[in-house]
VOGU-3710 file (C-alpha; in Angstrom, 3 decimals, decimal comma):
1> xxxxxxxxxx> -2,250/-7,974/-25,989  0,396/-9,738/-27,745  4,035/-9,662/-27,047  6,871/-11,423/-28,175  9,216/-14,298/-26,667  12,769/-13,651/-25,749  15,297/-14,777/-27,573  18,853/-16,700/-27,148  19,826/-13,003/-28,948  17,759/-10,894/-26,441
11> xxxxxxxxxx> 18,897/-12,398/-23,800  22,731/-12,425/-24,783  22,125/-8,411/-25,139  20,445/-8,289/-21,333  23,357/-10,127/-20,101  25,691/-7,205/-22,068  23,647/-4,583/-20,424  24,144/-5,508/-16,450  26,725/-8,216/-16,761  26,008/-11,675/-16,896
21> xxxxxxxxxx> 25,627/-12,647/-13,035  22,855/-10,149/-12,765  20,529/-11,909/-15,273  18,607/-15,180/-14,069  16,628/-17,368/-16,471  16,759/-20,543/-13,396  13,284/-21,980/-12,202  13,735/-20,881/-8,777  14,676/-16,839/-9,772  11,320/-16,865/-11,710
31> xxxxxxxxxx> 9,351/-18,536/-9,348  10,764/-16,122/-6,329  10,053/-13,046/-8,432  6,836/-14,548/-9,900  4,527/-13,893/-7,069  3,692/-10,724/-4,603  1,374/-10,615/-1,624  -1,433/-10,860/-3,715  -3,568/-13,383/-2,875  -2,004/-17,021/-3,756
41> xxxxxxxxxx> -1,265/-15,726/-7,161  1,644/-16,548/-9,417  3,153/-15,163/-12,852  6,346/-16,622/-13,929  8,276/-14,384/-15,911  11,053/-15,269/-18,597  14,115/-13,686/-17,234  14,757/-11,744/-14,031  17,077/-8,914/-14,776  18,789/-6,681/-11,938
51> xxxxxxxxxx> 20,170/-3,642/-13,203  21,816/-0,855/-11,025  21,550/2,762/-12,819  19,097/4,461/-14,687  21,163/4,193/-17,896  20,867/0,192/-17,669  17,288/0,104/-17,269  17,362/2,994/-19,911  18,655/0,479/-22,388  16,883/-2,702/-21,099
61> xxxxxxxxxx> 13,626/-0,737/-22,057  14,572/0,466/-25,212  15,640/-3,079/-26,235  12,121/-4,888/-24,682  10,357/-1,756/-26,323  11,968/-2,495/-29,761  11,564/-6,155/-29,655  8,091/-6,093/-28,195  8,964/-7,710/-24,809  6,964/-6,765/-21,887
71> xxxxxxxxxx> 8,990/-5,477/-18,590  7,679/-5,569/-14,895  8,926/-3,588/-12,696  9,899/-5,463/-9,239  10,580/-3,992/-5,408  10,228/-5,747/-2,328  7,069/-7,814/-3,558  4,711/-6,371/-0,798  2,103/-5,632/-3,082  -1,754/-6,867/-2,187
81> xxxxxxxxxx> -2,972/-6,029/-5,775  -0,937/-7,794/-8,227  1,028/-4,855/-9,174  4,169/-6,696/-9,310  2,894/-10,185/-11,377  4,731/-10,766/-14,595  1,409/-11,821/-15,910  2,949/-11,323/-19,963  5,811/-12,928/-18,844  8,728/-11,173/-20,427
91> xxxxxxxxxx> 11,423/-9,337/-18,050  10,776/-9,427/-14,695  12,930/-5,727/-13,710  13,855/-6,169/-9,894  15,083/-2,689/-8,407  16,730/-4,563/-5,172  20,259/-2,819/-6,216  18,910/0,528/-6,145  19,439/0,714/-2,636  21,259/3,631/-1,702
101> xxxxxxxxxx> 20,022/6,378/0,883  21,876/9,265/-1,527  21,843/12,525/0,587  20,164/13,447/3,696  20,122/17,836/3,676  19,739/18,490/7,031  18,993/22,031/6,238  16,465/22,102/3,609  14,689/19,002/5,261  14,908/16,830/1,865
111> xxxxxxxxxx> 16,098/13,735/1,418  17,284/11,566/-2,085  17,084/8,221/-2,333  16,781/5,129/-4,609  13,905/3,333/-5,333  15,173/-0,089/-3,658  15,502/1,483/-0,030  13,359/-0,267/2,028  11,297/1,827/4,205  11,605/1,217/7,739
121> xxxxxxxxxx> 15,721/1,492/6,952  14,865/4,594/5,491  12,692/6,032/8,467  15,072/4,696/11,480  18,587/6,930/8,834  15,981/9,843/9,401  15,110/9,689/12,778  18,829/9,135/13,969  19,041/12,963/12,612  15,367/13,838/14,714
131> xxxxxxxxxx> 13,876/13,922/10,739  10,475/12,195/10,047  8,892/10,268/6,972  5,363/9,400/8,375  4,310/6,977/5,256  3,952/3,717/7,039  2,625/0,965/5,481  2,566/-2,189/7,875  5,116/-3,428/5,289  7,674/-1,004/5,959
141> xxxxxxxxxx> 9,971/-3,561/7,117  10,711/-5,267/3,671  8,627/-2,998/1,136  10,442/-1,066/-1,010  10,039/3,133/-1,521  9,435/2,964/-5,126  6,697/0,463/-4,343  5,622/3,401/-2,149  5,329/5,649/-4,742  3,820/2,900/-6,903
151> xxxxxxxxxx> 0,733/2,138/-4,955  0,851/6,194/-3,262  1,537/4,358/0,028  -0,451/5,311/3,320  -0,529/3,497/6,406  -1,562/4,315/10,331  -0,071/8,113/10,051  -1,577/9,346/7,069  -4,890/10,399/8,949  -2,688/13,565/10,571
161> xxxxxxxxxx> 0,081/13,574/8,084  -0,818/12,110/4,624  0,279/9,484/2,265  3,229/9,332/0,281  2,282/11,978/-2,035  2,556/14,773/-0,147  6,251/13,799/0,329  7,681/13,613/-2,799  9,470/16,846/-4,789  11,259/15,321/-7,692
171> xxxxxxxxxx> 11,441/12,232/-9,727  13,678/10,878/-12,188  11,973/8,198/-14,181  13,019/5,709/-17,084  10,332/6,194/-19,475  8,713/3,068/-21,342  10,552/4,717/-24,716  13,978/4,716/-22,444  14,049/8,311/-22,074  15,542/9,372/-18,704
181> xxxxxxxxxx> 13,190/12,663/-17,293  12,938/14,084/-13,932  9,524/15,236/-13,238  9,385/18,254/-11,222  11,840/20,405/-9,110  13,370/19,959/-5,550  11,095/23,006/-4,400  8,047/23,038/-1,898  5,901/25,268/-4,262  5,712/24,436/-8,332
191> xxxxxxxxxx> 3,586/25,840/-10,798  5,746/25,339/-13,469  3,745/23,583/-16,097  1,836/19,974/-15,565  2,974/17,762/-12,542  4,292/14,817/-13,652  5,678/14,423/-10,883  1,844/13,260/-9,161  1,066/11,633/-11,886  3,879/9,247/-11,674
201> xxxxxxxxxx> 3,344/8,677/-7,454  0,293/5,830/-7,837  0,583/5,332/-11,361  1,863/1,782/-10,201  4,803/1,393/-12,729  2,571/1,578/-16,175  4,161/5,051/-17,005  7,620/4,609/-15,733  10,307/3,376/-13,407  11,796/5,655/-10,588
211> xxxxxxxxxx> 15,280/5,656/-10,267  15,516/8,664/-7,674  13,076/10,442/-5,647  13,927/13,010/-3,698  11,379/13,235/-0,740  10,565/16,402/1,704  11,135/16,108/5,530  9,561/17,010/8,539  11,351/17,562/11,730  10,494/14,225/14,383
221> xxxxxxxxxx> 7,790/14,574/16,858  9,566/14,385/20,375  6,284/12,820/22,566  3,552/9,857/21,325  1,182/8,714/23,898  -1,114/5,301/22,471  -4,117/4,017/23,474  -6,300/0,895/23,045  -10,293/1,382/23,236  -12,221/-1,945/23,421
231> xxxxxxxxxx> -15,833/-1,590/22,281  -18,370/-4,305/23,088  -20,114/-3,822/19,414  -17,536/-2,947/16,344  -20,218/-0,583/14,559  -19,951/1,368/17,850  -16,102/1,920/17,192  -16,807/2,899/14,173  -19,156/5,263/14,721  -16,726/6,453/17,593
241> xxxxxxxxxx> -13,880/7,277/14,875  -15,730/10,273/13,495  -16,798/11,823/16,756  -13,036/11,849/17,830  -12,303/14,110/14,978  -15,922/16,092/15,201  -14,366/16,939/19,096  -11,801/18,772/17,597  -8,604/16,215/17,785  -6,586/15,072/15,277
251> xxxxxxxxxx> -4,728/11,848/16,291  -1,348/10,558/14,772  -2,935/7,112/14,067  -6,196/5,750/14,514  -6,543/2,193/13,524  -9,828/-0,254/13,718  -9,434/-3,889/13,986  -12,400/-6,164/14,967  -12,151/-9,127/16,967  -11,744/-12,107/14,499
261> xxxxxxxxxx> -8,243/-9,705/13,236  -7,539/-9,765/16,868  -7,882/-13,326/17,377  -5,871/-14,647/14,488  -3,018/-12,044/15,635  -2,948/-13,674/18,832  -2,560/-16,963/17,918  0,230/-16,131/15,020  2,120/-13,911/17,295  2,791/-14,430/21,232
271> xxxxxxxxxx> 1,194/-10,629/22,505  0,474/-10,524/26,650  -3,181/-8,485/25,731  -5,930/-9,509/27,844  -9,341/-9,064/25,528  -12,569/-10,085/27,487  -15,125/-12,739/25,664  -17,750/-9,421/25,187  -14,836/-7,122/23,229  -15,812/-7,104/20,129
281> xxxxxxxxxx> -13,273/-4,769/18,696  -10,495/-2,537/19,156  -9,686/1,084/18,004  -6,181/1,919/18,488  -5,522/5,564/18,616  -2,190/7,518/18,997  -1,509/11,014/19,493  1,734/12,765/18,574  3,518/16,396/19,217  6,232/18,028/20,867
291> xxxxxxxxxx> 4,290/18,904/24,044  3,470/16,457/26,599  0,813/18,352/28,712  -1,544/18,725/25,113  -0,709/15,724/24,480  -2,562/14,558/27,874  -5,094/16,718/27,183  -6,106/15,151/23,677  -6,162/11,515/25,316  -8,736/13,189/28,379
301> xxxxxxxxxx> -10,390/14,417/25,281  -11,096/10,756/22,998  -11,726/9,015/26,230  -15,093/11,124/26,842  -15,797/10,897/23,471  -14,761/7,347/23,032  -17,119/6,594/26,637  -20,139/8,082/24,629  -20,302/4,361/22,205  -20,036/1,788/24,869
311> xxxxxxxxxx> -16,515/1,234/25,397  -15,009/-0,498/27,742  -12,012/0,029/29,884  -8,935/1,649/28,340  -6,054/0,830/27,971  -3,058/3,353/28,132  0,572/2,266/27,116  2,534/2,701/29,592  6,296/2,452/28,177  7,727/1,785/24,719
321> xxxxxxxxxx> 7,906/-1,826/25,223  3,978/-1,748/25,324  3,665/0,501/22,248  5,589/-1,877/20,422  3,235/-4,722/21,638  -0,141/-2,900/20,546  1,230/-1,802/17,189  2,555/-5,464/17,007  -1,183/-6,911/17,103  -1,972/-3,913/14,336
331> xxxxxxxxxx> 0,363/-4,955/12,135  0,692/-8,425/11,946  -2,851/-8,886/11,015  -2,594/-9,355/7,183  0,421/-11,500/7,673  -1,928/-14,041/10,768  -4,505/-13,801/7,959  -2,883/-15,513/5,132  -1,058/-18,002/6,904  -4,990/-19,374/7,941
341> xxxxxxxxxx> -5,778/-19,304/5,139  -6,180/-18,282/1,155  -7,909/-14,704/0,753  -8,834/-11,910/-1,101  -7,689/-7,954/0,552  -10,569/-5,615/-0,573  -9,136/-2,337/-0,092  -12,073/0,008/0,515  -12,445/3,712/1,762  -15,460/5,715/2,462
351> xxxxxxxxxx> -15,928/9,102/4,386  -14,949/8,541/7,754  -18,388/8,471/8,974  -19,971/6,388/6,793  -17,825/3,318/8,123  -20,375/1,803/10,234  -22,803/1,796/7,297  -20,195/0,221/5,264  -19,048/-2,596/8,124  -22,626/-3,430/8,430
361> xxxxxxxxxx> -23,008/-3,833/4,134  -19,976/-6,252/4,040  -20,811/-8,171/6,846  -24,706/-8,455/5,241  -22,961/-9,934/2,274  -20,812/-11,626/3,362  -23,884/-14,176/4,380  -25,426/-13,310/1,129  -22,557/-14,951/-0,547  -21,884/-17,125/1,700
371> xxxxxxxxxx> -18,482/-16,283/3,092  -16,610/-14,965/5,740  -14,620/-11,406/5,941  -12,130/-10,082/8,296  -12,131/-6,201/8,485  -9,048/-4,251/10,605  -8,078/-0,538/8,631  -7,277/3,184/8,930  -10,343/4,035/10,722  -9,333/7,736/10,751
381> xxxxxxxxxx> -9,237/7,475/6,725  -12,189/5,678/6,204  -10,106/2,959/4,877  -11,076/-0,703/5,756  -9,395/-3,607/4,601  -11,846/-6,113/3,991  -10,316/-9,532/4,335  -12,598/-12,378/2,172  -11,444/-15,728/3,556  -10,997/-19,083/1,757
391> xxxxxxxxxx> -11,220/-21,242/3,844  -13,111/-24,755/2,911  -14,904/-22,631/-0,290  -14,935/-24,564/-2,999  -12,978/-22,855/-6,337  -16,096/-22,852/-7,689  -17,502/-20,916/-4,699  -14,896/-18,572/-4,460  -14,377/-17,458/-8,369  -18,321/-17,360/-8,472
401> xxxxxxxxxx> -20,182/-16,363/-5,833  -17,647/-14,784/-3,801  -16,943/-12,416/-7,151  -20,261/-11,323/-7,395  -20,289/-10,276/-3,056  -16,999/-8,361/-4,073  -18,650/-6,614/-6,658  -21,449/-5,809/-4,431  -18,804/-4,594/-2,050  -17,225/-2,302/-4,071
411> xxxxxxxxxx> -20,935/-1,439/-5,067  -22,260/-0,261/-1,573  -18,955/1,590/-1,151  -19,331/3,575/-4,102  -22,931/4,886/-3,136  -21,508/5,390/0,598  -19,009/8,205/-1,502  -15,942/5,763/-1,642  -13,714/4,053/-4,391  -12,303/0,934/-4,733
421> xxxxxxxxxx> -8,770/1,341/-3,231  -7,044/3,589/-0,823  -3,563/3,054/-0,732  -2,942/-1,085/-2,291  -3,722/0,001/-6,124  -6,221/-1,488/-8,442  -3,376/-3,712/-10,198  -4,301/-6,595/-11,828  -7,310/-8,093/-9,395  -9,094/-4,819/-9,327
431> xxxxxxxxxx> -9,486/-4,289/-12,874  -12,532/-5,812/-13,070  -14,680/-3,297/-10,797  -13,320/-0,052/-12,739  -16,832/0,362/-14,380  -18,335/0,670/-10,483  -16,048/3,930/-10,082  -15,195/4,998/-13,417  -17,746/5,711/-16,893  -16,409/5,589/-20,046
441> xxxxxxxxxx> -15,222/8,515/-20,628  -13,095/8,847/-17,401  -11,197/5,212/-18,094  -10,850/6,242/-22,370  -9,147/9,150/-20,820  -6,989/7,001/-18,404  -6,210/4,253/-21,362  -4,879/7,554/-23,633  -2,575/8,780/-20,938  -1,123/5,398/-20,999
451> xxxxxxxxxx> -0,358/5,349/-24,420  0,890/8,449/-24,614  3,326/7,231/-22,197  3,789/3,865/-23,111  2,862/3,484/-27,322  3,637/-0,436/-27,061  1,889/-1,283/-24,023  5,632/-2,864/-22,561  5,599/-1,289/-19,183  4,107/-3,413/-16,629
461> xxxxxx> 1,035/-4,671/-18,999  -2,425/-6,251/-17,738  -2,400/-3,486/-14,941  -5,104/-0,447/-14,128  -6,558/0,217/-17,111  -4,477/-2,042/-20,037
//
């Protein structure tokens, strides 16, 4: 792929597009906006440009399209797949401005909002008015909701109530020609000709940028009750996840972590959980609703089912404070992770109960290979983040050997009935594994759609498929 530089000319016209003080060419701009969550990787691109309507990024695009400059689009640099890596260089095209919570309609349970909203901020504005988002990702504190739609965000509530999806209506989107579209209609039911609208939601910014979504609501559950099952072997709490939902319950959240996740937790963050020497892992499981009493019933209900795979005692939180402390140890795992140590996030998913067949398969590797994993994940998805550690591999080691275990990974999940990501995006790491999931047919198909789109290749290059 082969792009062009940007000039003293382009960037003059950049600078007349947002004003001056909202482009950055400095080393420490490109550095900060060069990187994502991704590993310890790092793309510096040639300008950082921070527009704040759809009409500026409408001409910003037609310019870089023009010229031949390549454009990344940039939230809240969450992203575990390389989505956001300026790896052409080019314009790095942060959406931190876009940052307004437009309308919340109380009535028709819909909500419009910009892309740079970060998510938690977005959830608490909702649930001051008893109105629910579920999407959760363990980022939700600094990601950003177009990266949301970008990846089609999941996290511990999607098992009852879906990924981010099955929330959004409408789109308007900058296309990579600088057209301005909106996608759909701000309706619950749309037959109205192809859905751009889901193609856009985990098309990870190759077809588009979002300037507005408007999302549907759901009204907030009043009651949660949360529990945390130690198991004594973690293929036993996996096999425990699908029995749970064979009995007939459907739980709010249902997250797996085994004990090396909990350990590193623990010593990153200060949480008062006692976890015996024989525990070797955790299921955390949450149900939600408006009535207490079934609510009581469905925690009776996992408990004799969870008792059936040699768990031991349970624990039951007792007051918010505690909640906060068990979904504490959830989701600070990725973050105690990489501050140990360099590593690689292998987002996998399988059918539920195939996930002690596929814990088993990475562990096996793992010592074929010769390295270590750390696995935690939405247990009630089948999804299992599959943390490949550094450590004291050599670069040789870990570019060699450890690629080929990944492949064989991605391998074993693929015959289990799985695919290579669930909810972080294939990006710029995954691209390599596409011919485990995909022939050549299905990613020709894929490629065309993107240059339909996109007849340059400008928008967000080097990612999926490109």
């Amino acid at each position: 792929m082969k792009f062009n530089k940007i000039t003293p000319q382009i960037f003059k016209k950049l600078q007349s597009i947002t004003g001056a003080e909202f482009v950055f060419a400095d080393d420490e701009s490109r550095i900060n906006f060069g990187h994502d969550e991704t590993e310890d990787l790092s793309f510096l691109p040639e300008v950082v440009v921070k527009p704040e309507s759809a009409n500026q990024i409408s001409e910003i695009i037609k310019l870089c399209n023009i010229e031949k400059i390549p454009v990344t689009p940039i939230g809240g640099r969450t992203g575990l797949s390389g989505g956001a890596l300026s790896v052409f260089g080019g314009v790095a095209l942060s959406l931190e401005r876009f940052n307004k919570i437009i309308s919340i309609d109380e009535k028709s349970l819909q909500a419009t909002v910009e892309p740079g909203v970060i998510t938690q901020v977005f959830q608490q504005a909702l649930i001051d008015k008893g109105l629910f988002y579920p999407p959760d990702p363990s980022s939700r504190g600094s990601c950003f909701l177009g990266g949301n739609i970008a990846e089609n965000a999941g996290g511990p509530k999607a098992v009852k109530y879906g990924v981010t999806k099955d929330y959004v209506l409408n789109l308007e989107v900058v296309l990579p020609t600088g057209e301005i579209i909106t996608t759909g209609a701000n309706v619950l039911k749309n037959s109205t000709g192809y859905n751009l609208t889901q193609l856009m939601v985990g098309s990870e910014g190759t077809l588009g940028v979002v300037t507005k979504i408007v999302f549907r609501l759901l009204p907030f559950p009043k009651h949660n009750l949360l529990m945390l099952v130690p198991f004594f072997s973690a293929e036993k709490a996996c096999e425990a996840v699908s029995a749970v939902f064979r009995s007939g319950i459907i739980p709010s959240a249902m997250e797996f972590m085994e004990r090396d996740a909990i350990d590193w937790v623990r010593k990153f963050v200060e949480i008062n959980i006692l976890v015996k020497d024989e525990t070797k892992a955790h299921l955390l499981i949450e149900v939600d609703g408006n009535d207490l009493g079934v609510l009581y019933k469905d925690c009776e209900k996992i408990s004799e089912v969870v008792q059936q795979f040699n768990c031991d005692e349970i624990l039951f939180a007792e007051n918010a404070e505690q909640k906060e402390t068990l979904w504490k140890m959830r989701r600070r795992v990725a973050e105690a992770v990489k501050s140990n140590s360099v590593y690689k996030e292998e987002d996998t998913v399988v059918p539920r109960y195939e996930l002690p067949t596929l814990l088993r398969g990475v562990k096996e590797i793992g010592v074929k290979y010769g390295f270590k994993s750390v696995c935690y994940g939405h247990a009630g998805d089948g999804n299992l983040h599959v943390n490949i550690i550094k450590g004291n591999l050599t670069d040789e080691h870990w570019n060699g050997e450890v690629i080929k275990g990944v492949r064989e990974i991605f391998a074993l999940t693929k015959s289990l009935g799985g695919t290579l990501s669930g909810e972080h995006g294939i990006g710029w790491v995954q691209k390599p594994y596409l011919d485990i999931v995909f022939n050549e047919a299905e990613i020709e198909l894929r490629k065309s759609i993107k240059k339909l789109f996109d007849p340059n290749g400008i928008l967000n290059p080097g990612k999926i498929f490109m």
